[in-house]
Each structure stands twice: as structure tokens, then as C-alpha cells.
N, C-alpha and C positions, 0 to 999 in steps of 0.2 A: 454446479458441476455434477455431484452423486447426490442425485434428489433422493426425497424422503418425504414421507407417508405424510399429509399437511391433518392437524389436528384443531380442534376452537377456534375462536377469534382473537384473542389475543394474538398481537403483532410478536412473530415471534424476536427473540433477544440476537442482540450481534455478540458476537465470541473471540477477542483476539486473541490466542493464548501463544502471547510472544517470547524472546527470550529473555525479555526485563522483565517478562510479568504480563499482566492480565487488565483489557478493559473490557467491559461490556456496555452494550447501551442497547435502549429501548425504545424506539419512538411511537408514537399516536397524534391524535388531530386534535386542536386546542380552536375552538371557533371556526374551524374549515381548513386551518393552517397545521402544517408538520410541524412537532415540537417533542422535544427528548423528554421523554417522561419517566425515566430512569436509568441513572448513569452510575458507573464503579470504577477504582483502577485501583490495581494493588504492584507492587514492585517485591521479588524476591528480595530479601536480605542478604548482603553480601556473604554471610557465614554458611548457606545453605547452597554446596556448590554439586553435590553427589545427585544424578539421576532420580536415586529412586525420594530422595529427602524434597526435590525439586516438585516432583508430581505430587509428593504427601501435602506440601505448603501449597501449591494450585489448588488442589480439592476442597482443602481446608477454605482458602480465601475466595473463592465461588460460592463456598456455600454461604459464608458470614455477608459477601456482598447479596447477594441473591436474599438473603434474611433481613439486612439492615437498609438496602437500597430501593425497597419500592415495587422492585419488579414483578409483574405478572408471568406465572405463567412457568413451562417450562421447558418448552420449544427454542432450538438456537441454530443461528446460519453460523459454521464454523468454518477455518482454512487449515488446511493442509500445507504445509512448508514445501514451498519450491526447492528442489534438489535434493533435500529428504525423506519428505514422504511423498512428491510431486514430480515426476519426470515430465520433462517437453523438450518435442523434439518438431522440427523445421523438418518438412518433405515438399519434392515436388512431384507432381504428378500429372497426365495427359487427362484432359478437359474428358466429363464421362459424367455418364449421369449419376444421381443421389445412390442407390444401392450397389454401382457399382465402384462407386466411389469410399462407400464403406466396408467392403470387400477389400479393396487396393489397399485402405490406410490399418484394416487389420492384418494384412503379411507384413506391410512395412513396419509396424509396430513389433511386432512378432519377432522379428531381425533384428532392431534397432534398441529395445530397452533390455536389462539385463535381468529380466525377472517374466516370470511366465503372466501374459498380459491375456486376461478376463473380458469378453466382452462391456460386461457393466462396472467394470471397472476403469473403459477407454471413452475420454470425449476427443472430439478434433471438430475444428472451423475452417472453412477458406479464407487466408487471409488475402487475397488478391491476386488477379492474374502479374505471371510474369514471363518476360523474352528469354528461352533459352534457346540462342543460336537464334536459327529462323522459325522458331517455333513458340508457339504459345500454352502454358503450363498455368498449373492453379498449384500455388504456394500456401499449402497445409501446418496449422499448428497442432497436434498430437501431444496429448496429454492422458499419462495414465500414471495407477495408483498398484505400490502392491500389495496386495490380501492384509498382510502382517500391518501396513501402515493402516490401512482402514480397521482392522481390527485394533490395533491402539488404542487408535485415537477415538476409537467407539465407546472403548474400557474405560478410556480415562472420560469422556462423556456423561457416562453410567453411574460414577464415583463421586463425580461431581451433581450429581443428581437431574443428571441434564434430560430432553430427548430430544435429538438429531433431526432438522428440518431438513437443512442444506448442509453439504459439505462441499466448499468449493475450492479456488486456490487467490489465495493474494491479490494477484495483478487484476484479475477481474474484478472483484468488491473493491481494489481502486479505480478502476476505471470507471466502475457505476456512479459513483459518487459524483464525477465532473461532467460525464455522459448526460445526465436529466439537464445541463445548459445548453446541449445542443439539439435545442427543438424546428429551428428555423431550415426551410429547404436548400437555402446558401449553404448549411452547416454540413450537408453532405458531402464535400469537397476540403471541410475544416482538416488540418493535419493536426492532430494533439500528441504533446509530449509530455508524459509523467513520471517525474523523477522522484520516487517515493527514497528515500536516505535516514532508514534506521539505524539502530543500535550493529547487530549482526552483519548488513549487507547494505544495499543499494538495489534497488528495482528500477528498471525502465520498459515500461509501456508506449508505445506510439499507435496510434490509429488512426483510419480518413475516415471521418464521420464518425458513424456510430460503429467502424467496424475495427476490432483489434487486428494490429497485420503483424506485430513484431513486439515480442517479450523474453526480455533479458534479464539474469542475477550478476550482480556485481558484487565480488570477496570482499569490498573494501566499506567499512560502517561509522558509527558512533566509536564503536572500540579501539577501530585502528586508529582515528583520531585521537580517541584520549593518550594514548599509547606513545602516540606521537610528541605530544604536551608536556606528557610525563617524563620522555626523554630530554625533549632540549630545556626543560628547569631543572632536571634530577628531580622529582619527585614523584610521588606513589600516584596510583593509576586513579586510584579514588579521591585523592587530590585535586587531579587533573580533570578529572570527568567534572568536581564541585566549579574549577575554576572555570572551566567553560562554560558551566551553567551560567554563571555571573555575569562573563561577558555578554550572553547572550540575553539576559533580562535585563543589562542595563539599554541592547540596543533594540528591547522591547520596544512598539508605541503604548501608550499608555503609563509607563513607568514612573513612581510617586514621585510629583514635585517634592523635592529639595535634596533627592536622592542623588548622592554625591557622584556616583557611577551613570547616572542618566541623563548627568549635566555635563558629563564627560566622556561618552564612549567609544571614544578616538583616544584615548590616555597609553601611557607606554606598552602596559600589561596585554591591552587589547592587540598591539602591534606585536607582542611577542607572541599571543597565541596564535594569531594569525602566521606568521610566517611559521610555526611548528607545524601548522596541520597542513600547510601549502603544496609539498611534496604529496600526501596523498588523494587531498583534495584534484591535484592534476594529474593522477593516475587515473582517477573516476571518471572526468571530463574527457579524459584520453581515451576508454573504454566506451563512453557517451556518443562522440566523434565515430565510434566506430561503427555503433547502434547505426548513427544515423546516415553515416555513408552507405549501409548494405542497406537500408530502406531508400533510400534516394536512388540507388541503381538498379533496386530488384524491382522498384515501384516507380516509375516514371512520372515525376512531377510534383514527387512526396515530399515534399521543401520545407519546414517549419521556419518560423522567423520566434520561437516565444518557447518557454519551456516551463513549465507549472514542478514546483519543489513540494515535496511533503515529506510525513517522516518527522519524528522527534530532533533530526537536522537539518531541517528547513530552518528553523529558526534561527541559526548559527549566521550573523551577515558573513563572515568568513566565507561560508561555505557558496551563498549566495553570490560574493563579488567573483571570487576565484571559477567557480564554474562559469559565470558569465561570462568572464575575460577569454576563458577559454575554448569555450562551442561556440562560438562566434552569435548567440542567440539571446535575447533576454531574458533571463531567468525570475520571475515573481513566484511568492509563494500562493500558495493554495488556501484555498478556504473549504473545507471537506463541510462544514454545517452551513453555510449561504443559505438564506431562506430558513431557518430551519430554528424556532425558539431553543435558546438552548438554557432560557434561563434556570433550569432544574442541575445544571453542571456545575452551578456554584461550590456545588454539595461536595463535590469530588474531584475539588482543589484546582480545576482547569477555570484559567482565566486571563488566559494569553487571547488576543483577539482572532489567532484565525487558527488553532487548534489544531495543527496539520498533521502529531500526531495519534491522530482519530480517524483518519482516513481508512484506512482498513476495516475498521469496524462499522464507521459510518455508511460504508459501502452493503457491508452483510446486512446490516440493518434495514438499510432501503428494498433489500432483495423483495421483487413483489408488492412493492408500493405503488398503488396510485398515485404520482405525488400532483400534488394540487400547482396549480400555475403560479409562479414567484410574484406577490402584487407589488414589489418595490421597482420590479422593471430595471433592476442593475445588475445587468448582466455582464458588463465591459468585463470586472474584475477577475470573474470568473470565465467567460468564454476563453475557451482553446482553440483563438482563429490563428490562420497562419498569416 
């Protein structure tokens, strides 16, 4: 999105610096094939809840992973948080050529965000024609940054002893990530749906082909779920966030033979958490429904049948069955490393089979990858067809 100066060869590092905390990862080529060649994830500790204690523990733990994980280098593709340091804004506008089209999306920008908008500081895309009345318009995403965010997030960069390759937003480094399986000419008519369901929020991405047409934040997270847990057992939030964990690695695949929870995970407890988080789980799905009703009528024929889950709450089945029930669509989770050796992750306690989430970062990471052709040819799992 706000490019930057490219320096060596070294493949620069991806950068997630989220609100549970920090991954990074690294990739390079292992025999002609992509493969992580240096991975980190650090988590804040619950006691560190103050702003500026928050950035003291990031810097510190960037620099220990950056010291003890392998990594080359000190180049990084990083994200800017949508709605905080990230505005986008939906415009339409009358079909016009490229410079005059970037004339048009800098007044509407100008009107439209609450902070005084920089040229290099604004990206925008067409995300696809649309009917207004009897007429035909091109439906624009506008995206811009203000001063103060990019100065931050530079400072806190700089501290971390970083230097700034890419700085982009979220939805895009997920998108990249699923984007390299749609190579085929059929794939330009694919509808994709990405439901990324972190800690803080929910993301949704939709695109035809390789083109993003529709990006949305949803309020509702990891938190409001534990929250929710916490309430219908009475217990404490950090309780609830461990008991979820549980459910969800007993309904791991892969889970150790004789493990009492993975011979079981249909047992009562399972059935309590699931009806706790149900009500907002179908707030999300409701919010979802809506994504994809105003793409389906601004974008004629934009119809998904499948919707791809990521996010540290993909792996929740909860989360999985009840959204399904409810978008009328199949929901499977993601696999953000597909192709991609990951056996160097061992290191840095991820070892859930589809990693989902790593999606953000795995996305920064590919930025400007050649990536080499998949030679296992299994593509079903991962394609986003409709």
C-alpha cells in the first residue's frame, strides 16, 4: 500500500503487530520450493495493560525474536489497522479515464475522511462496475492514512530496530495469501470469501478473481466470545478464553491418541460453550449476510457458494458450524501456508495443521514473491471457486 525504498536480497520479514501480540515470519526457497525459514510469536502478558508498557513489551520482544529466531535482515512488510490507523471508504463515480479518475477520488477523499488527506498518503482501486438507475458507474475503494498514524507506526518500527519495506492494510496480505491459488483462466470469474475472525474483530474480504471489490470490519472478536463464556459459567474472562482453547484442540485433527477430550469432543462442556458464544457468533453471520447481500446487488452475479475462515477463530468448530448454519454457504477453514514447508515453525509452538492464524503475516511475507508452481497439484482445499 505506502511503499518503500527496497534494500539487499534478503526476503524482507512479515510483521503482524496485533493486539495479542506479535508474529513474524520469514520465507526463502529450499530446493526451488517456498519454505519459512524463520518464524516468532510472542503474546502480551495479561498484567501489561497501559499503552505505553504495551509498546515497551513489543520492542523488547521484536528484538529477542529477531536475536534468537534466525532471521535475516532488517527489512519488514508491516499493516496498519483498519479503522485506526486505516480509513476506507466505498465511492462511486462516472467511468473517466486514469488521471482523471485520480483527481475525482482526491476531492471525494478530501470530503469524506476526517483528517487532512496527503496525496502519498491515499491508495484507491476499482472494485467493479455498477448500475446506478440507468447508468453505469465504477465502484471505488479509497484508502488513506493520517500523518500521525504513519508517523507511529514508523517510531515504533525504528525502536524495534526494523526498516520499513511495505506498509499496507490487513485485508490485502489476507487476500494475497489465497490469491497465488487462483492461477487458472476459469479463476477470473471465481467469487472469494474471506472471513479472517481474530481476537479484536472479524474481517471480510470478497473478490472476483484476482480483484478485491468489497472490505469490511466487524466489532465483534475472540474477546466478545470469551466474554460471552465467561458469562453463562460465571467465570473470569481468562478462564474462559483457556476453556475455549481446549474445546478447540480437542476438535483439532491430529489430537494425541488417548486424549480423553479428543475421544470426546462432543462432551457436555463442548455443548455449553457452544451455546454461550451462539448469540454472537450470529451477530457476525448477520453482519456477513449483509457483506454479501450489497455485493450480490451492486455486483451482478457475484454469488459465492463457500466461504474460507481464518483468524486464531477459525479453529473454534463452534464458530465454524454456527456461521455455516447461518450464510447459507459452506464454511471451511484456510490454509494460509499450502505449499509452503513450514517445517522450521516447529520452533515457535505452531503446530495445528492449517495455521490460520498466520494469515496476515503470511500474506506480508509473500509481498513480491515469485512463488514457484504448487508441485502437489492439490488445489481443491484451498481454491476460493464459487
Amino acid at each position: 500500500m505506502f511503499g518503500m525504498q527496497r534494500h539487499g536480497n534478503a526476503w524482507p520479514i512479515g510483521l503482524d503487530l496485533g493486539v495479542e501480540g506479535v508474529k513474524m515470519l520469514q520465507l526463502g526457497l529450499a530446493g526451488g520450493q517456498l519454505a519459512v525459514r524463520a518464524a516468532g510469536r510472542w503474546s502480551y502478558p495479561n498484567s501489561v495493560t497501559e499503552p505505553e508498557a504495551r509498546r515497551e513489551a513489543a520492542v523488547a520482544a521484536v528484538r529477542d525474536l529477531r536475536r534468537q529466531g534466525g532471521f535475516r535482515g532488517r527489512r519488514v512488510n508491516s499493516v496498519l489497522t483498519c479503522g485506526q490507523q486505516v480509513f476506507i471508504k466505498n465511492i462511486r463515480v462516472n467511468r473517466m479515464a486514469p488521471e482523471e479518475l485520480a483527481e475525482a477520488v482526491r476531492w471525494e477523499a478530501e470530503q469524506r475522511f476526517p483528517f487532512p488527506v496527503h496525496p502519498e498518503r491515499l491508495r484507491y482501486f476499482i472494485a467493479g462496475e455498477v448500475r446506478v438507475g440507468t447508468e453505469t458507474k465504477d465502484e471505488v475503494i479509497v484508502l488513506a492514512a493520517p500523518q500521525e498514524a504513519l508517523d507511529e507506526h514508523m517510531a515504533l518500527l525504528e525502536a524495534m530496530g526494523l526498516t520499513p519495506n511495505h506498509i499496507e492494510i490487513a485485508p490485502i496480505a489476507l487476500f494475497r495469501v489465497y490469491e497465488r491459488f487462483l492461477r487458472r483462466q476459469a479463476d477470473e470469474e471465481v467469487v472469494s470469501v474471506l472471513v479472517d475472525m481474530g481476537y479484536s474483530g472479524t474481517r471480510v474480504v470478497v473478490a472476483r478473481g484476482r480483484q478485491i471489490v468489497f472490505i469490511k470490519d466487524i466489532d465483534v472478536g475472540g474477546r466478545n466470545l470469551n466474554q460471552a463464556v465467561a458469562k453463562e459459567l460465571n467465570i473470569g474472562e481468562e478462564e474462559a478464553r483457556d476453556l475455549r482453547l481446549r474445546t478447540m484442540r480437542a476438535a483439532t485433527p491430529g489430537a494425541r491418541e488417548g486424549d480423553a477430550a479428543a475421544e470426546s469432543p462432543r462432551d457436555a462442556m463442548s455443548w455449553t460453550v457452544r451455546d454461550a458464544v451462539r448469540k454472537e457468533v450470529e451477530a457476525t453471520a448477520k453482519e456477513i449476510s449483509l457483506c454479501l447481500r450489497y455485493c450480490s446487488v451492486s455486483f451482478r452475479g457475484l454469488h459465492p457458494d463457500k466461504a474460507i475462515l481464518t483468524g486464531g477463530e477459525a479453529h473454534d468448530p463452534a464458530v465454524q458450524e454456527l456461521l455455516g448454519e447461518h450464510l447459507n454457504v459452506a464454511c471451511q477453514t484456510g490454509y494460509p501456508l499450502r505449499g509452503i514447508d513450514t517445517e522450521a515453525m516447529a520452533a515457535s509452538g505452531d503446530r495445528r495443521e492449517s495455521l490460520t492464524e498466520w494469515s496476515v503475516c503470511a500474506g506480508l511475507a509473500l509481498r513480491d514473491v515469485n512463488v514457484p508452481q504448487e508441485r502437489t497439484g492439490r488445489h481443491g482445499r484451498d481454491r476460493l471457486s464459487a
